[in-house]
N, C-alpha and C positions, 0 to 999 in steps of 0.2 A: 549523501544519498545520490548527486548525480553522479560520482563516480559508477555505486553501485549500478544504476539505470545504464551506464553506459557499460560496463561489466557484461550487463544479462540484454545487451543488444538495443535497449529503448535511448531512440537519441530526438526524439519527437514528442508529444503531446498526443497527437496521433495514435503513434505507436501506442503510447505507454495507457489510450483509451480502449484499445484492444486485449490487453492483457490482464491476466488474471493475479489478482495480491499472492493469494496462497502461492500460486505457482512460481510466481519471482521470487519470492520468500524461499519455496524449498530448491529452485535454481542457484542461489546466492550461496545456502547452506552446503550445498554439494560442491557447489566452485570455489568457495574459501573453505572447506572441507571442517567446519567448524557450524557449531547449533549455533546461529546470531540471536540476538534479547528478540524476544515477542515484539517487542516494542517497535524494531524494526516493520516485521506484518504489519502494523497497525498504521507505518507512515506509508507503506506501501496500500492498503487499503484506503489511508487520506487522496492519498495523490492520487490514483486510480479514480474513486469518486469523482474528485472535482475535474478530470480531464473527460471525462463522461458527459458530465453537468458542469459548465461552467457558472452557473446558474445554482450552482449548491446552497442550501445555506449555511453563513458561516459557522454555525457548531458543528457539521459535520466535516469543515473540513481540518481541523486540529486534529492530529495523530491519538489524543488523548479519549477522542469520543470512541476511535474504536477499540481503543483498550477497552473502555468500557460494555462495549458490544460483547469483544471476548468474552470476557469474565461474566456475560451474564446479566448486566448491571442497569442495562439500558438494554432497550430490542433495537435492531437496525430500521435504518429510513426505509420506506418506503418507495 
């Protein structure tokens, strides 16, 4: 993942609390010119979160809770 983060420009915490998941997600997908796993979004939407909020709480910040979100399965924090 920090390859990626360094790929699409985020070399900071900072940075990477200004940016949007989806958008890095379909950044990634156009620059390696390949559809990457969902799964990816989802550690991109972790990390984004907790650079937000460092302060998150820890179930939100595992990649797996926002698969869950995707899918419908859970609603998002608040």
């Amino acid at each position: 993942m920090r390859r990626d983060f360094s790929r699409l420009g985020v070399n900071s915490v900072e940075q990477l609390a200004r940016r949007s998941p989806k958008r890095l997600y379909d950044e990634l997908c156009r620059r390696t010119g390949q559809r990457q796993d969902p799964c990816v979004l989802d550690t991109f939407r972790a990390a984004v979160a907790q650079a937000q909020d460092p302060d998150l709480p820890i179930e939100y910040c595992v990649w797996w809770f926002w698969s869950r979100v995707r899918k419908g399965e859970v609603p998002p924090p608040r």
